[in-house]
C-alpha positions in Angstrom: -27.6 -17.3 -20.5 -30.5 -15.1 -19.8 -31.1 -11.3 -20.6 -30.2 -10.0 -17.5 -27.0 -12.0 -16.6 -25.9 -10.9 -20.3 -27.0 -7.1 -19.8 -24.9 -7.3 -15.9 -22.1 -9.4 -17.6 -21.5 -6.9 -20.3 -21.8 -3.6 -18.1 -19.3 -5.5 -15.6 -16.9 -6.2 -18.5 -16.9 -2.9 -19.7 -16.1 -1.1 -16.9 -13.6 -3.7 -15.8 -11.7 -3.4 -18.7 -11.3 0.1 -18.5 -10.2 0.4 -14.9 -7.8 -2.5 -15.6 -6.3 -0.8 -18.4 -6.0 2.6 -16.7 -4.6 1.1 -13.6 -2.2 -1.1 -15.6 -0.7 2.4 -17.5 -0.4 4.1 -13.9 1.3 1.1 -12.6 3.4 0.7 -15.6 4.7 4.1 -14.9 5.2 4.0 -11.8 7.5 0.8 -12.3 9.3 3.1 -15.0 9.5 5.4 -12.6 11.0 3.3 -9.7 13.9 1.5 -12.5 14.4 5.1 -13.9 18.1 4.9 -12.3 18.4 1.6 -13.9 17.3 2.7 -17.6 18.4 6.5 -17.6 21.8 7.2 -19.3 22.3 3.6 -20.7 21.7 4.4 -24.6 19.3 1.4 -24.8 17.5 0.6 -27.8 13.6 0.4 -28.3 13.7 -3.3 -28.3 15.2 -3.4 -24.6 13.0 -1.0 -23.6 10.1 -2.7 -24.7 11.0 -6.0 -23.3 11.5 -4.4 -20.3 8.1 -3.0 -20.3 6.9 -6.9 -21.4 8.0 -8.9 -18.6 7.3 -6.0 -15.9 3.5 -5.6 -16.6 2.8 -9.3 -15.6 4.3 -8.9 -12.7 1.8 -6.0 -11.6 -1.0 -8.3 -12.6 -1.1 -9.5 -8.4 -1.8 -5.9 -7.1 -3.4 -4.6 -10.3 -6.1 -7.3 -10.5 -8.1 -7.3 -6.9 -8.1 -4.1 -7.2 -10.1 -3.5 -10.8 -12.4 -6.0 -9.8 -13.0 -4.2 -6.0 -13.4 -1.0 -8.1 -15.7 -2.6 -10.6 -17.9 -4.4 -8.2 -18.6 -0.5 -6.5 -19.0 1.7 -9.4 -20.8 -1.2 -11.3 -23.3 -2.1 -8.4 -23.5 1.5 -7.1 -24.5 2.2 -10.8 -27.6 -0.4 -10.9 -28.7 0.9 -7.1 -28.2 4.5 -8.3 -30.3 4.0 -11.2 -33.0 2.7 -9.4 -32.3 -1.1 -11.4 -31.9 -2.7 -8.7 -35.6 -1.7 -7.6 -37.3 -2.6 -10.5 -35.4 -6.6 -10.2 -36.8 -6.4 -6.8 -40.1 -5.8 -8.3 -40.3 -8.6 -10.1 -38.3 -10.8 -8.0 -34.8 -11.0 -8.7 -32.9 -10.8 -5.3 -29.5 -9.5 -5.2 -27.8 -12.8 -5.3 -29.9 -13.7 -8.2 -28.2 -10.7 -9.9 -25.3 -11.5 -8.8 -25.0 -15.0 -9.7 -23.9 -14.3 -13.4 -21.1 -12.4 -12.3 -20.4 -14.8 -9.6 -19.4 -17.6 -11.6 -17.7 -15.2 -14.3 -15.2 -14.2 -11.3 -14.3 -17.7 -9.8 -13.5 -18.6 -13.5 -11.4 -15.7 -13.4 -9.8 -16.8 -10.2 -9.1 -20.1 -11.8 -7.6 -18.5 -14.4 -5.5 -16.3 -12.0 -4.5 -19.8 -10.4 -2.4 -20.9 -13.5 -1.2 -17.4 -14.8 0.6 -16.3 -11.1 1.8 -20.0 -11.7 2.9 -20.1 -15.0 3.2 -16.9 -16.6 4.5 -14.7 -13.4 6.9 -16.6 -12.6 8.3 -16.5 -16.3 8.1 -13.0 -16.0 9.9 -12.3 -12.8 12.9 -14.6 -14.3 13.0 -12.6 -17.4 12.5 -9.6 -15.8 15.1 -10.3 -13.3 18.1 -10.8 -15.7 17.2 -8.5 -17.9 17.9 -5.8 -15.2 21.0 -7.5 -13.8 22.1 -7.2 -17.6 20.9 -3.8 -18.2 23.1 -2.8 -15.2 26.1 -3.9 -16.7 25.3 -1.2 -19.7 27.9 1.6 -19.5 28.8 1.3 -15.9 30.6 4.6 -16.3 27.5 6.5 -16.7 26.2 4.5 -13.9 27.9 5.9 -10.5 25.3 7.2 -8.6 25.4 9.6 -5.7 25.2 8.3 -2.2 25.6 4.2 -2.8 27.5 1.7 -3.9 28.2 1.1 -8.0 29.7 -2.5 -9.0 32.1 -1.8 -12.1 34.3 -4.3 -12.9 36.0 -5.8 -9.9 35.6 -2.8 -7.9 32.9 -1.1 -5.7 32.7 2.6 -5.9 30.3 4.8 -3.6 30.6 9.0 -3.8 28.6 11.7 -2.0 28.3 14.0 -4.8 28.8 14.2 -8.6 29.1 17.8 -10.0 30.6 18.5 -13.5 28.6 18.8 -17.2 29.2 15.4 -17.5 28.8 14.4 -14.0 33.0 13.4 -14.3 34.0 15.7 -10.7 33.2 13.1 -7.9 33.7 14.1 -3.8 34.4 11.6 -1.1 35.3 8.7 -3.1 35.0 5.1 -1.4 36.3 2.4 -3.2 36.3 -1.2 -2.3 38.4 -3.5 -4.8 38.9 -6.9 -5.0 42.1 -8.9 -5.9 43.0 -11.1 -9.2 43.5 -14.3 -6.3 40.1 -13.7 -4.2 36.7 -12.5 -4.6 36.7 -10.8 -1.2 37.2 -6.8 -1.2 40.4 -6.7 0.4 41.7 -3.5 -0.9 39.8 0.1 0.4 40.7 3.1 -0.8 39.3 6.7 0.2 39.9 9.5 -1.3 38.9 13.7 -1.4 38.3 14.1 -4.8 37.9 12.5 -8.1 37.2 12.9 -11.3 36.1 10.3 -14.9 38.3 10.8 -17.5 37.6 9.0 -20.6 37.0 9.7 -24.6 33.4 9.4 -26.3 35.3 6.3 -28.6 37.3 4.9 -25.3 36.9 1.5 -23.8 39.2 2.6 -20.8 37.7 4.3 -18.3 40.6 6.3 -15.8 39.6 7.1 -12.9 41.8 9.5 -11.3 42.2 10.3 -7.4 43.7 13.0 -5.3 44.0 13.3 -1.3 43.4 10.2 0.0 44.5 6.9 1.7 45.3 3.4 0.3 44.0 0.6 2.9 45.0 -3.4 2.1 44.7 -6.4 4.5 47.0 -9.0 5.3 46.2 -12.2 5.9 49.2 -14.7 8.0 49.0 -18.3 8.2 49.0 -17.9 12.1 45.1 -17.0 13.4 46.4 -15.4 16.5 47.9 -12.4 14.3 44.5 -12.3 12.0 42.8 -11.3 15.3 45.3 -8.2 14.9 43.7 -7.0 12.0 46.5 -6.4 10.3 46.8 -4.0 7.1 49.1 -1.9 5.0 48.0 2.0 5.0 49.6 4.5 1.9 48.7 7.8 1.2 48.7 9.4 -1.7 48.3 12.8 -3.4 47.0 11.3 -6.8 46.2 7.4 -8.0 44.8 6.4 -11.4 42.9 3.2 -11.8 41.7 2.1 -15.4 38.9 0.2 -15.9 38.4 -1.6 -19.1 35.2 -1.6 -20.2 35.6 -3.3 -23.6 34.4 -6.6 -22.1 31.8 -4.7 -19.8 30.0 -3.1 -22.6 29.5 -6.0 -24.6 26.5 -7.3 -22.7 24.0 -9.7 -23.7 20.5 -9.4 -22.9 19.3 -12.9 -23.3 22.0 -14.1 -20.9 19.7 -15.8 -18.5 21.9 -17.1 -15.1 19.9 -16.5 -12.5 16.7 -18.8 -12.1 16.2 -20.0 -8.6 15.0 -17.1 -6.8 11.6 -17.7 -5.0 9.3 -15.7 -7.4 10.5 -17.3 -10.2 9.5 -20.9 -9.6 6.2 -22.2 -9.8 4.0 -24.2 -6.7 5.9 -27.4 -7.5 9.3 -26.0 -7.5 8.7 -23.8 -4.4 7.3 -27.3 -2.6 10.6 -29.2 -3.8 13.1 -25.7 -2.7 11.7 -25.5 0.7 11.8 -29.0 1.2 15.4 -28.9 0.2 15.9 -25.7 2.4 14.1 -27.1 5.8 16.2 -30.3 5.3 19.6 -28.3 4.8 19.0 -26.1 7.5 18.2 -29.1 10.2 22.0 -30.9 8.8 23.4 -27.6 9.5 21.8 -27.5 13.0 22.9 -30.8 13.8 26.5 -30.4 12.5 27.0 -27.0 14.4 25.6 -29.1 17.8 28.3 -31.8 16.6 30.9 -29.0 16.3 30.4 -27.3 19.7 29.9 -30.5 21.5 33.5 -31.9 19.7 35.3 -28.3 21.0 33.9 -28.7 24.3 36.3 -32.0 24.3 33.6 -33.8 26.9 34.2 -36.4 24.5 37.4 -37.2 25.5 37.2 -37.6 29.0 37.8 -41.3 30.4 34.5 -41.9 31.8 35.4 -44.8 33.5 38.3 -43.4 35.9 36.0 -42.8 39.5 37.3 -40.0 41.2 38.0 -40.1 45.3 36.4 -38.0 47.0 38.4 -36.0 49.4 37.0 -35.6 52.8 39.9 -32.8 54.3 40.3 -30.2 51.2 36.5 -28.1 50.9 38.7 -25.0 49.1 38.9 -23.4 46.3 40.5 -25.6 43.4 42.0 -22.9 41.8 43.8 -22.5 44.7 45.4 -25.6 44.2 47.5 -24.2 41.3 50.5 -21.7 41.5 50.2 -18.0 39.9 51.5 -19.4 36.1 48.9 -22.0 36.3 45.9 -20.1 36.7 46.4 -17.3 34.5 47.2 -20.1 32.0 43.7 -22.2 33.1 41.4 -18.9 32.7 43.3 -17.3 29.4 42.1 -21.3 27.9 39.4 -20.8 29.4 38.6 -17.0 28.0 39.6 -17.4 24.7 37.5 -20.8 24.2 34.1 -19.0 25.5 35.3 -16.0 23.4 35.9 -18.0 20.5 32.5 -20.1 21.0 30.7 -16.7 21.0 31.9 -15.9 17.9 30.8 -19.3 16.7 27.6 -18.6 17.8 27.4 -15.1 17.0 28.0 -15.6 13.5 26.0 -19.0 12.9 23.1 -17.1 14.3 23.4 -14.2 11.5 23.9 -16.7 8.6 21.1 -18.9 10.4 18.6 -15.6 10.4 19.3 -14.9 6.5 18.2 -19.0 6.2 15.4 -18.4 7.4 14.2 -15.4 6.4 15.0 -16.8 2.1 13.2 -19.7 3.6 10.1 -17.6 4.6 10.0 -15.8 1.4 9.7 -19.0 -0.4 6.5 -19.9 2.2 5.2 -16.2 1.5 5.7 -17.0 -2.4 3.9 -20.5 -2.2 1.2 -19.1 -0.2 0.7 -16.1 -2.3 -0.3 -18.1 -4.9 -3.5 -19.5 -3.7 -4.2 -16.5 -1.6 -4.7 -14.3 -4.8 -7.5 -16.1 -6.5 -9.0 -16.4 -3.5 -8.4 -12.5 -2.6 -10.4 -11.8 -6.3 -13.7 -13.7 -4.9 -13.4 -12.5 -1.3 -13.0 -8.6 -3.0 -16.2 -8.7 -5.7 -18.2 -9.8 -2.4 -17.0 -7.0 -0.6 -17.4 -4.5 -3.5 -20.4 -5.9 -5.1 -22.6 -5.6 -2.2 -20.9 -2.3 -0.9 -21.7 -0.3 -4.6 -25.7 -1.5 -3.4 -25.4 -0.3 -0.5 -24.0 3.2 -0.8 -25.8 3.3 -4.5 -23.5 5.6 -5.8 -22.1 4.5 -9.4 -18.9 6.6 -11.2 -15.8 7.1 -10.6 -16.4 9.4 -7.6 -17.4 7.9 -4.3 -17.1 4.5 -5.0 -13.7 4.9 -6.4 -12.2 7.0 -3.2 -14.3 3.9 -1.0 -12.6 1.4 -2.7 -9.1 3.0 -3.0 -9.8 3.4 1.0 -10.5 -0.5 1.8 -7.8 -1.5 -0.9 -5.3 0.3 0.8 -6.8 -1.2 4.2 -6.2 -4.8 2.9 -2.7 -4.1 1.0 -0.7 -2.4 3.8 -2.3 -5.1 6.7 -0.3 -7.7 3.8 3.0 -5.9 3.9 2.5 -5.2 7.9 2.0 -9.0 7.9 4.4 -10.2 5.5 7.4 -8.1 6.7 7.3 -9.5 9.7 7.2 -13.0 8.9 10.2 -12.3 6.8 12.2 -11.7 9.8 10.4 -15.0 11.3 8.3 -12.8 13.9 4.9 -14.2 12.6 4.3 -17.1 10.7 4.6 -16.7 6.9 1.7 -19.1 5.6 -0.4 -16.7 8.3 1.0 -13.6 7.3 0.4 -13.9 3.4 -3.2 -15.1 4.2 -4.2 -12.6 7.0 -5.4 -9.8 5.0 -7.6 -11.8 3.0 -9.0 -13.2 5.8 -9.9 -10.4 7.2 -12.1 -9.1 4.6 -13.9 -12.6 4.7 -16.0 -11.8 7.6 -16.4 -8.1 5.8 -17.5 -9.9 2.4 -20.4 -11.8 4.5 -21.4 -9.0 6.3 -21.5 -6.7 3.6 -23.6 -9.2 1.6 -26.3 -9.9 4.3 -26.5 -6.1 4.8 -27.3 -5.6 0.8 -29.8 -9.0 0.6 -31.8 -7.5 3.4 -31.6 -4.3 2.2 -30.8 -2.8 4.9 -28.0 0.0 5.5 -24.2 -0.1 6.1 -24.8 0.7 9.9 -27.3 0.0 12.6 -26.8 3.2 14.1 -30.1 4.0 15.7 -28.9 3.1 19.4 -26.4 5.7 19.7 -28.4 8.1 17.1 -32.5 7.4 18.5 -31.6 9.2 21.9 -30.0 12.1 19.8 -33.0 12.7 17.9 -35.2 12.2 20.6 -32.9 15.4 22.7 -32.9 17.3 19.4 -36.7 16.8 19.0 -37.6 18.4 22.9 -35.8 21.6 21.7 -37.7 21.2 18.2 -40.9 21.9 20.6 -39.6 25.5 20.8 -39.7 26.1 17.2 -43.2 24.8 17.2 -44.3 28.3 18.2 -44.4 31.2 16.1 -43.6 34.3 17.0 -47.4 35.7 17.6 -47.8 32.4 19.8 -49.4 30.2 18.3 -48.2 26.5 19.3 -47.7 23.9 16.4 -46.0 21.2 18.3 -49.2 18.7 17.9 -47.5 19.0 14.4 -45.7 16.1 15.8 -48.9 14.1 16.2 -50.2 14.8 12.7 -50.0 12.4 9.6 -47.7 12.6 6.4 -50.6 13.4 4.3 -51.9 16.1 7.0 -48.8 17.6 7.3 -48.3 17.6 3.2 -51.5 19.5 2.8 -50.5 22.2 5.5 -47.0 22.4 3.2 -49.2 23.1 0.5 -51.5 25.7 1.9 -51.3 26.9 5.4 -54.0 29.5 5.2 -56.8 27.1 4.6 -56.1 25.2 8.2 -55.8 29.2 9.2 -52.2 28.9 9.8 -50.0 31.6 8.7 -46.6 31.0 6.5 -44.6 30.2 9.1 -46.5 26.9 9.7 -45.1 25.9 6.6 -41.6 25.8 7.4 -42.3 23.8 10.6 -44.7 21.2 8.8 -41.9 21.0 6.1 -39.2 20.3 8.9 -41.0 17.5 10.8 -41.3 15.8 7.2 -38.2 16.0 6.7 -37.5 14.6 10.1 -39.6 12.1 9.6 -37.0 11.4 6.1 -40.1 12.4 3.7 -37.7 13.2 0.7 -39.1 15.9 -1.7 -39.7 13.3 -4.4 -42.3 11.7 -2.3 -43.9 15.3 -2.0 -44.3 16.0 -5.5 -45.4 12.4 -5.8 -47.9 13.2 -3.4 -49.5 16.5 -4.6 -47.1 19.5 -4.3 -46.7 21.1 -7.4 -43.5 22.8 -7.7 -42.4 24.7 -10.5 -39.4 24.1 -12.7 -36.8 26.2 -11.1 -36.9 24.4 -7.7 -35.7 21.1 -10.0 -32.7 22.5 -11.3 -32.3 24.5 -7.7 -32.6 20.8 -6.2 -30.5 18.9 -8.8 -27.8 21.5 -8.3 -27.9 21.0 -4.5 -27.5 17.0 -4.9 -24.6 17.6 -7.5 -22.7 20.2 -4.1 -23.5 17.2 -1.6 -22.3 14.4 -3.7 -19.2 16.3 -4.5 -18.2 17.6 -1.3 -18.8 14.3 0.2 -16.2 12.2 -2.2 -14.0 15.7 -1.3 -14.0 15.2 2.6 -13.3 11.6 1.9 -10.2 12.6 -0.1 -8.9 14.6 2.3 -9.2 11.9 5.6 -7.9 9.4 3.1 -5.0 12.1 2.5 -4.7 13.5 5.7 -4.0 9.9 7.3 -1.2 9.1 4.6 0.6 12.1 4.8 0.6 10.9 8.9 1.3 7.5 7.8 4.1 8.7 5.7 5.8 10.1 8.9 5.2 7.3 11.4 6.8 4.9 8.7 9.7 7.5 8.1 10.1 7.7 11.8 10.3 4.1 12.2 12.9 3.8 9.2 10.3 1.9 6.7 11.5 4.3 3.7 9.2 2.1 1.1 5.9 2.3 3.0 6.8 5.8 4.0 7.6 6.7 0.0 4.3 4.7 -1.2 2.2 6.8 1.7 3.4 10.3 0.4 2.7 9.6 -3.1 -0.7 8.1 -1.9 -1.5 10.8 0.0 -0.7 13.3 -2.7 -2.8 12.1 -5.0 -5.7 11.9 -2.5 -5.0 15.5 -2.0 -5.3 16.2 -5.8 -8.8 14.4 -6.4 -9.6 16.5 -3.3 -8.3 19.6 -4.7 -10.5 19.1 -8.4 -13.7 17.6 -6.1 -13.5 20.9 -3.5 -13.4 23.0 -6.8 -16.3 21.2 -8.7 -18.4 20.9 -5.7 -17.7 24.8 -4.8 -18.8 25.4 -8.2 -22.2 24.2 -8.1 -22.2 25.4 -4.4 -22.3 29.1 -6.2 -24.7 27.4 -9.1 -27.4 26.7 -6.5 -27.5 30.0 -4.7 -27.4 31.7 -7.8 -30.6 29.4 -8.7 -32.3 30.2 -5.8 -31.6 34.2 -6.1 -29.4 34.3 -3.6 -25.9 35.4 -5.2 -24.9 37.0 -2.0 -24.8 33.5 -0.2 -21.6 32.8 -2.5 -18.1 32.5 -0.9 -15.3 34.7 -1.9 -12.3 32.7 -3.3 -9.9 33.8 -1.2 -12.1 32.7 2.2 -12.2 29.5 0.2 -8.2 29.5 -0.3 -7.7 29.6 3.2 -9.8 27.3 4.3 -8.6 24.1 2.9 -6.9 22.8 6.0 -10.1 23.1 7.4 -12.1 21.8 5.2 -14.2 19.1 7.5 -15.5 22.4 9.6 -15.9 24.7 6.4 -17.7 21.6 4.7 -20.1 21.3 8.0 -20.7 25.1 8.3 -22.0 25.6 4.0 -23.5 22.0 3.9 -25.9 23.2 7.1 -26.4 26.6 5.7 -27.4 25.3 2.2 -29.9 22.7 3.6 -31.6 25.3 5.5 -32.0 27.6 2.0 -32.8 24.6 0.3 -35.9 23.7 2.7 -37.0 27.8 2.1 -36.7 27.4 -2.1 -38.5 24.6 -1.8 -41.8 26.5 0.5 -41.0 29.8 -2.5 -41.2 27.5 -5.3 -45.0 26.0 -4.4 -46.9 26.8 -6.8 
């Protein structure tokens, strides 16, 4: 391994690492955060905690991963361009891929390696994980009645609106559903007002005591005509007890381990062998349902071999060939077997939609299994050339950049994956769309950085802009005693340099300063080719200038924060709207924390807003705080308004600072 590939190895790893790490707490907590109703109140002990901690961090590894290594790639490469490292490889040779070549083959190892871990070790992890919470939520089931949905204790289902009490023991609008010692079905309902836990600290019973409230249990006959009845016994009562015993709740095991055939706990072999099983069970069902209707349909049973006459003189109505009795009796038949073949259909068709959508999940599981390594490589192509391209290292820019197309590629996943689940798009598709979308980005992005070129061809639309904007620059090219300057425009960089530097001995007055500086600058002469060139400039225009990069840095990454917050706070209410409540909940915390970076960026960048005027002497220029306060919703327009006002002081410092 040479130098370099060690010296852009090592700075990749390091910075890796620590965005891996510090997304892996975040994400750590926010899983706390989300099982917080499952932990809270249960008395656990460090151990469970920990293991809970254990098997849930492996499981973050999918949505933690592409994203370190789409962050890394940015503020790594953004770095090296920012640095100016990337020039001085070009000066001796090294293209970009060259460079990148190292890290190249360090990431498909990686991917290789993320291969056989989602394989292996995820799927160990979701199976662990899995039962340890179905265990954890047998814990103290007293203390786990929540507000507002339904609580399994025991053999009964409780759900209340609101708990109120020290203890949380005074319960309103009890509903419970209760199943009987002979079936597993909850047969018995029972609603009532008011409730309240009564129970000792040392007590396996728990009593549950009820007031106001009605006592609902079917009843099932032998005949089916009566079950269509729906026929029930009612009660009402003023107070009912029930006792729960929790002595055999309470004793629960946390390396019981039942449950081990759900779709993200089996590995690519065993998802190939349960779909296989699934596609073939789902076809028998199909072709014993047809076999079913077919049989009820009793087509079967005709004698196909009677030949009927055809009668020349009837050409009526056949029912009228029967009396009153007779055809009420033909179309009740009739009736209740297309009645009773709806229902047939009606409910094969919601048991056949849950097949298929645990069949797509499997699909989506396989699939997401190859799709992630390949996701890794696809990402460091996107971020890698995209940090050399906007040459920006930190933890600034590229990070809100990244977060941005990350988000991009994560929700166009659930968008896509959500709807295959209810069989609306196909699932090996779904899982691989997003990724395939940032494919063509990833090729683009690279052939942008290799030519060294920018992000954007935007000359077309911005050439005949300039070219308007220059015709009205014409104006300006005459001072206010007359004089025209607008063969300015015909003039040489080095001619119009030396007119910068001293006006009077072309016998120009001051003002042909400003107007040589401005063509420069439209020209995109930046002032580090000036002093290169011969303008001496004394030391306070160098702090003056470096302050003024610091402002425009800043209060760039800040109106990028607040677009990337503005449009998930919208987000949040067009998934709310259309009843999405996870995607809605994701986009408000999203969008919150994009509105916090922007709140510390809009500070920092204000601060060295005031810095800069109070370099250049101009301490009046500063905004008051309050103005600033209540400008924040309109930040973009504010950010416009300063940014254009500071460049235009900036240009002056820099014609009062030649020395």
């Amino acid at each position: 391994m040479k130098i370099l590939d060690r010296y852009i190895i090592t700075t990749y790893l390091k910075t890796f690492l620590s965005v891996f790490f510090i997304f892996m707490v975040i994400f750590v907590l926010q899983a706390v955060w989300l099982y917080i109703s499952e932990l809270a109140g249960k008395d656990l002990d460090f151990g469970v905690i920990l293991k809970f901690l254990t098997y849930v961090t492996p499981t973050l590894i999918p949505l933690i991963l592409p994203l370190t290594i789409l962050v890394s790639s940015i503020m790594v490469f953004g770095s090296f361009a920012e640095n100016y490292e990337f020039a001085a490889m070009k000066s001796t040779g090294i293209s970009l891929q060259r460079a990148m070549r190292g890290l190249s083959v360090f990431i498909l190892i990686l991917a290789i390696g993320v291969f056989f871990f989602a394989n292996n070790v995820i799927t160990v992890a979701n199976f662990n994980f899995y039962n340890l919470r179905k265990n954890i939520a047998k814990e103290k089931p007293a203390m786990a009645i929540a507000a507002g949905q339904f609580n399994e204790i025991g053999t009964i289902n409780i759900k209340v609106r609101e708990k109120s009490g020290d203890r949380g023991q005074y319960l309103k609008d009890v509903i419970i559903h209760k199943k009987k010692a002979a079936s597993q079905k909850n047969l018995t309902v029972i609603v009532a007002e008011t409730g309240e836990l009564i129970s000792s600290v040392n007590s396996n019973i728990l009593q549950l005591e009820l007031k106001n409230g009605n006592y609902y249990d079917e009843i099932f006959s032998k005949d089916p005509k009566k079950n269509q009845k729906k026929p029930h016994a009612k009660s009402s009562f003023e107070t009912y007890t029930i006792n729960v015993d929790l002595e055999g709740l309470n004793e629960v095991d946390y390396e019981e381990k039942k449950i081990d055939s759900r779709y993200n706990m089996l590995t690519v072999s065993g998802l190939n062998y349960t779909i296989d099983s699934l596609a073939g069970r789902k076809d028998e069902k199909l072709n014993t349902f047809s076999t079913t209707l077919y049989n009820r349909s009793s087509i079967g049973t005709l004698n196909k071999n009677i030949t009927p006459d055809k009668d020349t003189i009837y050409d009526g109505n056949i029912m009228d060939l029967f009396n009153t009795k007779q055809k009420a009796n033909i179309i009740s038949l009739a009736l209740n077997s297309a009645n009773s073949t709806n229902q047939i259909l009606d409910s094969n068709k919601k048991s056949d939609s849950l097949e298929k959508k645990w069949l797509n999940q499997h699909k989506i599981a396989l699939h997401e299994k190859f799709v992630l390594p390949l996701a890794c490589i696809i990402l460091f192509f996107v971020g890698a050339p995209l940090g050399a391209l906007i040459r920006k290292g930190g933890i600034g820019l590229p990070m809100v950049v990244a977060v941005l197309l990350f988000l991009t590629y994560h929700f166009i996943g659930i968008f896509a994956k959500n709807s295959a689940k209810n069989d609306s798009f196909d699932p090996a598709l779904a899982t691989w769309l997003s990724t395939l979308i940032m494919l063509p980005l990833s090729v683009y992005l690279t052939n942008r950085a290799t030519k060294d070129r920018g992000l954007f061809e935007l000359d077309i639309i911005l050439d005949p802009i300039r070219r308007l904007f220059s015709k009205r620059a014409k104006k300006r090219f005459i001072n206010e005693d007359g004089i025209d300057y607008s063969y300015f425009q015909t003039l040489n960089e080095d001619k119009l340099i030396a007119v910068v530097q001293d006006p009077f001995q072309f016998e120009y007055d001051k003002s042909a300063q400003d107007i040589a500086l401005h063509e420069l600058r439209t020209r995109k002469v930046s002032f580090d080719t000036l002093e290169e060139k011969g303008i001496n400039l004394n030391t306070k225009f160098s702090t003056s200038k470096k302050l003024f990069i610091d402002y425009s840095d800043y209060s760039k990454t800040a109106l990028v924060s607040f677009a990337i917050g503005a449009i998930l706070i919208v987000l949040h209410f067009v998934f709310k709207n259309n009843k999405m409540p996870q995607l809605a909940d994701a986009s408000r915390d999203l969008g919150i924390i994009s509105f916090v970076i922007f709140a510390i960026y809009f500070v920092v960048s204000h601060y060295y807003y005031s810095e800069f005027y109070k370099s250049i002497d101009r301490k009046d220029k500063r905004m008051n705080p309050l103005l600033l306060f209540l400008s924040l919703p309109f930040y973009p327009i504010e950010l416009l308004f300063n940014k254009f006002k500071a460049k235009q002081d900036f240009n002056k410092s820099f014609i009062e600072n030649i020395e």
